[in-house]
C-alpha positions as CSV (number, residue, x, y, z in Angstrom):
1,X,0.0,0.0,0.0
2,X,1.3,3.5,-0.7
3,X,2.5,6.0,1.9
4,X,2.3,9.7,1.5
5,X,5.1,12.3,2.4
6,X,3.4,15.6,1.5
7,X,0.2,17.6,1.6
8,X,-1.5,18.9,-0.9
9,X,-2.2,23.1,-0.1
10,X,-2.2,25.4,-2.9
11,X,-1.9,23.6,-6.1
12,X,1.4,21.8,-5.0
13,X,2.3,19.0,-3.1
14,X,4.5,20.3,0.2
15,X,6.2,19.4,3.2
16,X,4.6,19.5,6.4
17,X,5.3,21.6,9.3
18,X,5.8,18.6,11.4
19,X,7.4,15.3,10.9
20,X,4.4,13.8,13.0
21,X,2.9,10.8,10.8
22,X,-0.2,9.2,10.5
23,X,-0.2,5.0,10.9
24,X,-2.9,3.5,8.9
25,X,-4.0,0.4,10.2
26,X,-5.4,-2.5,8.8
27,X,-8.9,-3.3,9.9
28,X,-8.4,-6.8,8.7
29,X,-4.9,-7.6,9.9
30,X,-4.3,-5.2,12.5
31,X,-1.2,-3.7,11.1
32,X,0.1,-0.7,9.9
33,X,-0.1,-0.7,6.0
34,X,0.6,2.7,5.3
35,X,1.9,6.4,7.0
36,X,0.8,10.1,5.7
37,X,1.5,13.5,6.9
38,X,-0.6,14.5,10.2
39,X,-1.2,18.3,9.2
40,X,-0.8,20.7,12.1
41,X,-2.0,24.2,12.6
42,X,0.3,25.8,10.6
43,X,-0.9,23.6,8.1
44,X,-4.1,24.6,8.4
45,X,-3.3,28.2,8.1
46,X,-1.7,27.6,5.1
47,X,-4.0,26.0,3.4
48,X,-6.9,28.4,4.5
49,X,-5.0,31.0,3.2
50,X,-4.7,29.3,-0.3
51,X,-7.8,29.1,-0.1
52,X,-9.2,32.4,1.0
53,X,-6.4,33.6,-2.0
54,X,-8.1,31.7,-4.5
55,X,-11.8,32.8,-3.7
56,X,-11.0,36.3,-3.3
57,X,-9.1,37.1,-5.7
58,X,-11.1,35.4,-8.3
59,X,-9.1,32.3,-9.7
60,X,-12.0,29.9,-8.8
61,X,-15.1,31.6,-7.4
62,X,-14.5,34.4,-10.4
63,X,-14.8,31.9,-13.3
64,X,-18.2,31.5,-15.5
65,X,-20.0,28.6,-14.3
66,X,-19.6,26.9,-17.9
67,X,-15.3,27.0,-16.9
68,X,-15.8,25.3,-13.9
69,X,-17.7,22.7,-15.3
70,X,-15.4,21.6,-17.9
71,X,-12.7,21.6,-15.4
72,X,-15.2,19.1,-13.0
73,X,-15.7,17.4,-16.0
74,X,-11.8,16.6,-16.3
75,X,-12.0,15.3,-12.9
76,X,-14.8,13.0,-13.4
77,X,-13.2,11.3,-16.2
78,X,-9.9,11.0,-14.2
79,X,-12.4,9.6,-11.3
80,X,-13.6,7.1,-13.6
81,X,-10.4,5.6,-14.5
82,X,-9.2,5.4,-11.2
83,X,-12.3,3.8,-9.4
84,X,-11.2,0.2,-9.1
85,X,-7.9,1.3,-7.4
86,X,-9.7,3.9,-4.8
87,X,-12.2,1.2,-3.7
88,X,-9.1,-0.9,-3.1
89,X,-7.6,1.4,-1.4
90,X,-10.7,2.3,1.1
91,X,-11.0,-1.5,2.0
92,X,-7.8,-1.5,3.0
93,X,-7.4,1.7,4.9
94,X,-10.8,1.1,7.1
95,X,-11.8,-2.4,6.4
96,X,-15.1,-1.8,3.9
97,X,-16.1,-4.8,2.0
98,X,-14.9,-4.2,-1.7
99,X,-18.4,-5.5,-2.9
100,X,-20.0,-2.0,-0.8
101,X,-18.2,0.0,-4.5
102,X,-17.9,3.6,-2.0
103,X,-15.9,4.8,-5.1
104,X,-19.3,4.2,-7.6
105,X,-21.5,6.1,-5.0
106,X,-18.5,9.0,-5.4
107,X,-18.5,8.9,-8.8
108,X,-22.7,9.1,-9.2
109,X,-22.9,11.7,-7.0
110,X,-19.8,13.9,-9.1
111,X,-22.0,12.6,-12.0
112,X,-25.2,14.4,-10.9
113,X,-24.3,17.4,-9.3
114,X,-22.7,17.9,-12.9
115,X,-26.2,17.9,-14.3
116,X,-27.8,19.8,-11.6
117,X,-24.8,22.6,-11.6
118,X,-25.5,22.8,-15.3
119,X,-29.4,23.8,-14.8
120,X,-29.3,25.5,-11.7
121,X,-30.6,29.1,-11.5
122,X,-27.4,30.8,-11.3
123,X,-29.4,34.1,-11.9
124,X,-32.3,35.5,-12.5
125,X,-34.4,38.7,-12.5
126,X,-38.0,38.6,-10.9
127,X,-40.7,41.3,-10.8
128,X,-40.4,43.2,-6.9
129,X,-43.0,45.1,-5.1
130,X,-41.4,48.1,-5.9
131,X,-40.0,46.9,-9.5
132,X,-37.6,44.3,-10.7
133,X,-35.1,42.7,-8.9
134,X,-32.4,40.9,-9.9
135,X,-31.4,37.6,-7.6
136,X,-28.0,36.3,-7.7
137,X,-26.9,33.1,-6.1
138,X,-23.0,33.7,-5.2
139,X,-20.5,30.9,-3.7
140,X,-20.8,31.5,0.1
141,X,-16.8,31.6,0.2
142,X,-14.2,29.3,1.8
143,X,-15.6,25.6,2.8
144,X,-14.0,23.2,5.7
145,X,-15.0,19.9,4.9
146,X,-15.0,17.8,7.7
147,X,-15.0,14.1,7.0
148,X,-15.5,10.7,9.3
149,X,-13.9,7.3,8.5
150,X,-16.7,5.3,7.6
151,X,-17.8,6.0,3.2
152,X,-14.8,8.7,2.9
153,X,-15.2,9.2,-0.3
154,X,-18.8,9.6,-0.8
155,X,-19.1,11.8,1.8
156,X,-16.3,14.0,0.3
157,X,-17.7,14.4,-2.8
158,X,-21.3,14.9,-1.2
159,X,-19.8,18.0,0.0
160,X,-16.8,18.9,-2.8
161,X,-18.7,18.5,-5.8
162,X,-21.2,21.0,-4.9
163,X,-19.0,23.4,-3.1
164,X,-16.3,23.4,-6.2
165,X,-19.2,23.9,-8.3
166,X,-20.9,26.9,-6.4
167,X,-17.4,28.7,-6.9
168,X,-16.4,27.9,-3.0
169,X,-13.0,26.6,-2.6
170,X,-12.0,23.9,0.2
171,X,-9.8,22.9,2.9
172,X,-11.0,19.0,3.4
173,X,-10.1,17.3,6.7
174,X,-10.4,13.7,6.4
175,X,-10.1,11.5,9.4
176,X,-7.2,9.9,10.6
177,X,-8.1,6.2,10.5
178,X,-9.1,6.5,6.5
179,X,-6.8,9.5,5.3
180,X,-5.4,8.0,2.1
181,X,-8.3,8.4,-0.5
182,X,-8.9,11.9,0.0
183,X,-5.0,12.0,-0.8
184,X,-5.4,9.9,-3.7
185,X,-8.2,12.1,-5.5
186,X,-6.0,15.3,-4.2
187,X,-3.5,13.2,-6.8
188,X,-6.6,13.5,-9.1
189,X,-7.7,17.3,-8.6
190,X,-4.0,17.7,-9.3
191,X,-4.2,16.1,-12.6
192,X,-7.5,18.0,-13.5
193,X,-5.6,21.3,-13.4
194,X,-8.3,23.1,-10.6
195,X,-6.5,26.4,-10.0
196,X,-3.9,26.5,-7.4
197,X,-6.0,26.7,-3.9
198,X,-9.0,25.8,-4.8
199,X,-8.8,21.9,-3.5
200,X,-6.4,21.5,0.0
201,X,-5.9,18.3,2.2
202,X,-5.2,18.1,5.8
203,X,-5.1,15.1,7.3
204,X,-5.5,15.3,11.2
205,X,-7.2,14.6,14.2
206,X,-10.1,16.1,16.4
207,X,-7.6,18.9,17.4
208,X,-6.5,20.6,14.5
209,X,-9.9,19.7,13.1
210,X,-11.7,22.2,15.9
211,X,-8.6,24.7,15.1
212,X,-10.0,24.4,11.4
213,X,-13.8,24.8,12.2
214,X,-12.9,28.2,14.1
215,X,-10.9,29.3,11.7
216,X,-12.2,33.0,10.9
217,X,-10.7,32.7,7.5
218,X,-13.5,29.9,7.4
219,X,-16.9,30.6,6.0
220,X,-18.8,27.6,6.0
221,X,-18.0,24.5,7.8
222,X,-20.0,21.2,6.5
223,X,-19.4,18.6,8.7
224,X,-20.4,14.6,9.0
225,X,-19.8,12.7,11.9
226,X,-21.6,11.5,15.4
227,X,-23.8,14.1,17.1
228,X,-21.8,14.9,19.7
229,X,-19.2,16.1,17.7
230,X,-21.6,17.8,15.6
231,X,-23.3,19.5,18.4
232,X,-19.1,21.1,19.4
233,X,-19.0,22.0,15.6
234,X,-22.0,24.2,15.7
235,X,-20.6,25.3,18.9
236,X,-18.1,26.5,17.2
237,X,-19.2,28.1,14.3
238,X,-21.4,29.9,16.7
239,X,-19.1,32.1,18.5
240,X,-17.6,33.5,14.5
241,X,-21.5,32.7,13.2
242,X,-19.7,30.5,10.7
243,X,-22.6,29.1,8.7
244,X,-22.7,25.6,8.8
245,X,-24.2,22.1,7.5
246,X,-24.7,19.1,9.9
247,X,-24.8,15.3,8.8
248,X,-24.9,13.6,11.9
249,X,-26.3,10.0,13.7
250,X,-29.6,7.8,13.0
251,X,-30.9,5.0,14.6
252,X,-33.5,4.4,11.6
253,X,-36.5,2.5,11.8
254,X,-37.6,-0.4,8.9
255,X,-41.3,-0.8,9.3
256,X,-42.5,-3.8,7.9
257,X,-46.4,-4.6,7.0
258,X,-48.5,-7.6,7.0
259,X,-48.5,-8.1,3.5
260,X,-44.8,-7.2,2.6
261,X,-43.1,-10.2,0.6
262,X,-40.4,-11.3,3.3
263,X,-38.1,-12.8,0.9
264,X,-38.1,-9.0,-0.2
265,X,-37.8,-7.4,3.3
266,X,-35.0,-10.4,4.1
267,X,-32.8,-9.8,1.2
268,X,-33.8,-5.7,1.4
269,X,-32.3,-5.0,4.7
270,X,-29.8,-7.6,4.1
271,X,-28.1,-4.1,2.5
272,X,-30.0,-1.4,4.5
273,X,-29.4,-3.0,7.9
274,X,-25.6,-4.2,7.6
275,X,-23.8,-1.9,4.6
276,X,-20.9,-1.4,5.7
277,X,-20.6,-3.9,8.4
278,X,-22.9,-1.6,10.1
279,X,-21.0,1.2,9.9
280,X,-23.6,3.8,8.0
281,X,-25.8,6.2,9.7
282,X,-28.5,5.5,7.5
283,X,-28.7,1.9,8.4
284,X,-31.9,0.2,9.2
285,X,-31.3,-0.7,12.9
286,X,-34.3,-1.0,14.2
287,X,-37.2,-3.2,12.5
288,X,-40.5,-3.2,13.6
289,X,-43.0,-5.6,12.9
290,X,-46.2,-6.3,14.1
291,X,-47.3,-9.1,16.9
292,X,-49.3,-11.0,14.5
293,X,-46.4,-11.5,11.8
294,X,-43.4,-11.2,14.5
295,X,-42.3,-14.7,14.3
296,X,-42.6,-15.1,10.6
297,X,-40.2,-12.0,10.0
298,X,-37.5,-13.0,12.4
299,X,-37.6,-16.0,11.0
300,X,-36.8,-14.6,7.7
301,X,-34.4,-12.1,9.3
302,X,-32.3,-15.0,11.2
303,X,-32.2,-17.0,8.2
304,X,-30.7,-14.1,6.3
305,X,-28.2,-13.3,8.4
306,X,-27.1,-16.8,8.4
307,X,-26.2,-16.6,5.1
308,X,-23.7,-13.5,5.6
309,X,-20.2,-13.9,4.9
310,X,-17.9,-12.4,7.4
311,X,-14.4,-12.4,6.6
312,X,-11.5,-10.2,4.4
313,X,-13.0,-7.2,3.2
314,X,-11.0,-7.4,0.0
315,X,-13.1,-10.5,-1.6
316,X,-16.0,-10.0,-3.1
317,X,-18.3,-12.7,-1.7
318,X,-17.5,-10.9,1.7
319,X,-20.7,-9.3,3.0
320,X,-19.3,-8.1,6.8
321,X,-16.1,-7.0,7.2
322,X,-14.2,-6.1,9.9
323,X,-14.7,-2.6,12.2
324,X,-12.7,0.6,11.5
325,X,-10.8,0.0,14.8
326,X,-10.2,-2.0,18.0
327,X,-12.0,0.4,20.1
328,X,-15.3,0.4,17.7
329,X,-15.2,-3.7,18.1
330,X,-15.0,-3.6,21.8
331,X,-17.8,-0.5,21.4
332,X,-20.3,-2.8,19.6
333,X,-19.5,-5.7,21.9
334,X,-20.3,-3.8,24.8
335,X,-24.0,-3.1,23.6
336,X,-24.6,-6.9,22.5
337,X,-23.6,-7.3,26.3
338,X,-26.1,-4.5,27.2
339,X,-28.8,-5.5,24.9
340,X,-28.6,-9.0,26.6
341,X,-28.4,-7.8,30.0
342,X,-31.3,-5.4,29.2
343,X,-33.6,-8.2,28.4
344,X,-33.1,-8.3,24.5
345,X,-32.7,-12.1,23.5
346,X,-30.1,-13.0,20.7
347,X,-31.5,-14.6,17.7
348,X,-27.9,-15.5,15.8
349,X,-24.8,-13.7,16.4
350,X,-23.7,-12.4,19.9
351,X,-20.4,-11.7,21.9
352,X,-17.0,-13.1,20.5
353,X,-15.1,-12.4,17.2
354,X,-16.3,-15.0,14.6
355,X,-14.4,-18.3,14.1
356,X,-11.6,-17.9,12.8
357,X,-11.5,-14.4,12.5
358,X,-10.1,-13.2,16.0
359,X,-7.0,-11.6,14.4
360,X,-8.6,-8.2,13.0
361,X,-11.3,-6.0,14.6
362,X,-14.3,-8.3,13.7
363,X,-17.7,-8.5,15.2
364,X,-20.3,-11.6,14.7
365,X,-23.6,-9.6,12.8
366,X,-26.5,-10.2,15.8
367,X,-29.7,-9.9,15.9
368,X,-31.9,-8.8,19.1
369,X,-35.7,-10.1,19.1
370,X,-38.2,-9.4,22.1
371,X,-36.9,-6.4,22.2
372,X,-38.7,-3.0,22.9
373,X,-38.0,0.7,22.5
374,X,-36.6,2.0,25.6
375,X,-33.6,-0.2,25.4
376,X,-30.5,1.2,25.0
377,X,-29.4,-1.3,21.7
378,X,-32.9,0.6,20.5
379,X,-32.2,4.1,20.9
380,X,-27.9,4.8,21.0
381,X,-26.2,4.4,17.7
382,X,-23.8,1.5,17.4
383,X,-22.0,1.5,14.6
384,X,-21.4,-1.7,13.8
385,X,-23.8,-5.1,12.8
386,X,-26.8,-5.5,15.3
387,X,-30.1,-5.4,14.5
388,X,-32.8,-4.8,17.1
389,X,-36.3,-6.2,16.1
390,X,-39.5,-4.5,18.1
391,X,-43.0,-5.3,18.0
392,X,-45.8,-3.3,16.8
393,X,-49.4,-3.6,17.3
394,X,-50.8,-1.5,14.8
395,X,-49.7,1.1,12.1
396,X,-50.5,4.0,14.3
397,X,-47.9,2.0,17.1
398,X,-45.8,1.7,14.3
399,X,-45.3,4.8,13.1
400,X,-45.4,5.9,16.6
401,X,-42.3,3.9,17.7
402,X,-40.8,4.7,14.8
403,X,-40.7,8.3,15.4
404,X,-39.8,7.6,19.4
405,X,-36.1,8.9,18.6
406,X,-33.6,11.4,19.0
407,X,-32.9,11.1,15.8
408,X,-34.8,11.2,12.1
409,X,-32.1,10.2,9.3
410,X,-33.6,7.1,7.4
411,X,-36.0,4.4,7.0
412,X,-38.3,2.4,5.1
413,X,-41.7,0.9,4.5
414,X,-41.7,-2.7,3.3
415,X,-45.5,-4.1,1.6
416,X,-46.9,-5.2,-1.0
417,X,-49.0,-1.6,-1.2
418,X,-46.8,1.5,-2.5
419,X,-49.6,4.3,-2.1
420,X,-50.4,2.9,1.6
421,X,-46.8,2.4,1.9
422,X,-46.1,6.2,0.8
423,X,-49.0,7.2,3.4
424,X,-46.9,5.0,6.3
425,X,-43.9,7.0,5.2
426,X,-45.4,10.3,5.1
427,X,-46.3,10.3,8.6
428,X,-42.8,9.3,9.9
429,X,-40.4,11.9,10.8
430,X,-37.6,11.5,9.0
431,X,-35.5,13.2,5.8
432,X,-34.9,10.4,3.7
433,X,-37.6,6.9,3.5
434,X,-37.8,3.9,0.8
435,X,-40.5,1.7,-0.1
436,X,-39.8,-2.0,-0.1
437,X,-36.2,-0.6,-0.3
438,X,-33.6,1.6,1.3
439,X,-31.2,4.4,-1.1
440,X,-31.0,7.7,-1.2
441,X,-31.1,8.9,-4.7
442,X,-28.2,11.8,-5.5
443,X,-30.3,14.2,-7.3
444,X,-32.9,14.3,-4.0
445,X,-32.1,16.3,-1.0
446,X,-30.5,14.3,2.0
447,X,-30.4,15.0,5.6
448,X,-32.2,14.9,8.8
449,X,-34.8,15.9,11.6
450,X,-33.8,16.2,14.9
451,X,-30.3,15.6,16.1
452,X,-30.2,13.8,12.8
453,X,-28.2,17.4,11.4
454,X,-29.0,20.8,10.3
455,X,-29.4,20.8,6.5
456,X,-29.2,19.0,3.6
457,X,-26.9,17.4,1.4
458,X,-27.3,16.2,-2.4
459,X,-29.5,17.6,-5.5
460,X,-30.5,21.7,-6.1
461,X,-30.2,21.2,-2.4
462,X,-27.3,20.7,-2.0
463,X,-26.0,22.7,-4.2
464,X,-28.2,25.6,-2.1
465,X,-26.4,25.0,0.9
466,X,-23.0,26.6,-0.7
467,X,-24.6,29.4,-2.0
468,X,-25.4,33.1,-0.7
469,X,-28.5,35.1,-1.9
470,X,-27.7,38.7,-3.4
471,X,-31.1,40.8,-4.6
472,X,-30.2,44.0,-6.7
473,X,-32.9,46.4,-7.2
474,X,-33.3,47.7,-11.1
């Protein structure tokens, strides 16, 4: 695996004021398989300053919209020739199965926010009260994109592609357990040819990352990550009133009807419940299903996650791969202990590495039954494979439970119905819902209620969120 000497801040690929290294670590292995530059405060300062150079003088933000499409075109052609070799490189940096394709997700959202950059009322004039008015919608300036471990490089380009497209240039902080693709597409930026500035990397910790959120050369800060760190970002940006976007935790609820096919819920949630190995905020955690069908749909449920493969993230037929890190492993065993010792019965999986996998940070994909809401394996994100399953007794307890949350990210309906299904999903209190399915789609707007986050991500959206209003009177 490649190691990384330099950062990439203004165009050019530099040393680093400090020879303090990052040590990637296998998920699967448990060794260190590759090192890049921890970036320190002066780093930071030197690449907001690229940054804030590059916006206000005019080398990005100051190009017609049609320039800066052509140049995001470049890099979504590079991107497309290099996607096999970044998902590679995200399984082995923080353990994703290579079947999950984060890269493809990265690529389709580049893709769409290409088409939705291209339409997007840039300007427009509009008849006033007092007489016409001409309504501008301007880059909102320098962007800190602060990412988490767990789909890097979707979540970068969730953010990126619509921030480099507004005319906003960036200072991305990846995390420090999965650092390496957002220096590989850095590599591809490079090759691009985006103006010196506009695209910086800074690979750190939570330290230099709150010294990045209060930047004042800063002037938006959008952020993915748990809700307690998200609740110290907005902290933050508070004190400068640093606008800010928020894509934080879910515990999401998967109702499932009477009459839903359960081969389709089973193989359904066999992706919306354990992407990732669990490690997704959108994932379907809790499912709820009534009294009278309860049995039949664990059934289904066990029988499914029987047939997961656990094992090395890097072959295909793998379904669960390991955790990001030893302390997330002993993290999600901890609440399999808790949801037993709260009353929750274990259906298939439970405490203990799987056999034959106790080298590498793996945990056993469980499932809780006779469980209710109140637990703690029901309501506190986990972050890793465990299902809880809670009965319902009607559609009205259903939806209720459902919306018994802190949070309001995801979920689904599952029937045989779609318009009753829409009119379950309408009623629950959440940004982003499937029928018989879970996805969000990249030209939709994506976020959440509640503690879920403040904004939202993806489509004219998201695009919105890196824009500032300007009304001229004629």
């Amino acid at each position: 695996m490649r190691n990384w000497d330099r950062l990439y801040i203004d165009g050019a690929w530099v040393t680093p004021s400090s020879p303090n290294v990052i040590e990637v670590v296998s998920p699967h292995t448990a060794e260190v398989v590759a090192t890049c530059p921890e970036a320190m405060r002066a780093d930071v300062d030197r690449a907001v300053q690229a940054a804030r150079t590059a916006f206000d003088h005019g080398e990005w933000s100051g190009l017609p919209v049609s320039e800066r499409l052509s140049y995001m075109r470049r890099l979504h052609e590079i991107y497309t020739e290099n996607m096999t070799a970044m998902n590679s490189l995200i399984t082995e940096e923080m353990g994703s199965p290579i079947s999950f394709g984060q890269a493809g997700a990265a690529w389709m959202t580049l893709n769409t926010m290409l088409g939705v950059a291209e339409s997007y009322p840039w300007e427009e004039r509009r008849q006033g009260a007092l007489g016409e008015v001409l309504v501008r919608r301007e880059p909102v300036g320098v962007v800190a994109a602060i990412i988490p471990w767990n789909v890097p490089q979707f979540i970068i380009m969730n953010k990126i592609a619509p921030a480099l497209l507004a005319g906003c240039t960036v200072v991305l902080k990846p995390a420090p357990e999965a650092p390496l693709d957002a220096l590989f597409l850095a590599e591809m930026v490079e090759r691009a040819g985006l103006p010196a500035g506009t695209f910086n990397v800074v690979p750190a910790g939570r330290e230099v990352g709150e010294y990045l959120v209060g930047h004042p050369g800063v002037d938006k800060v959008t952020f993915t990550g748990s809700t307690a760190a998200g609740k110290r970002v907005a902290t933050v940006c508070g004190a400068n009133l640093t606008r800010c976007s928020l894509e934080l935790g879910g515990k999401s609820a998967a109702v499932i009807l009477d009459d839903a096919d359960l081969d389709v819920v089973a193989s359904g949630l066999k992706m919306a419940s354990f992407m990732n190995s669990g490690q997704a905020c959108v994932a379907q955690t809790r499912v709820l299903a009534s009294r009278a069908n309860y049995g039949k749909v664990v059934d289904a449920l066990v029988s499914m996650v029987e047939g997961l493969k656990v094992g090395d993230p890097s072959d295909p037929a793998t379904d669960i791969g390991p955790l990001v890190a030893r302390r997330q492993q002993e993290r999600t065993q901890e609440y399999i202990s808790l949801g037993r010792q709260e009353g929750a019965t274990v259906a298939i999986g439970g405490s203990g590495s799987p056999e034959g996998l106790e080298r590498g940070w793996y945990v056993r994909p469980t499932l809780f039954t006779n469980a209710h809401n109140k637990m703690r394996v029901a309501r506190e994100e986990i972050f890793g494979p465990v299902v809880t399953v809670i009965p319902y007794e009607d559609i009205a307890d259903a939806v209720e439970i459902a919306n018994d949350s802190d949070y309001g990210l995801a979920g689904s309906v599952w029937t045989a119905d779609q318009e009753g299904g829409v009119e379950v999903a309408r009623r629950i209190r959440t940004g982003t819902l499937g029928i018989n399915k879970y996805g969000m789609d990249m030209a939709a707007p994506f976020g959440g209620y509640k503690q879920s986050g403040l904004g939202r991500e993806l489509g004219a959206e998201g695009l919105t969120s890196f824009i500032e209003y300007k009304s001229i009177a004629l």
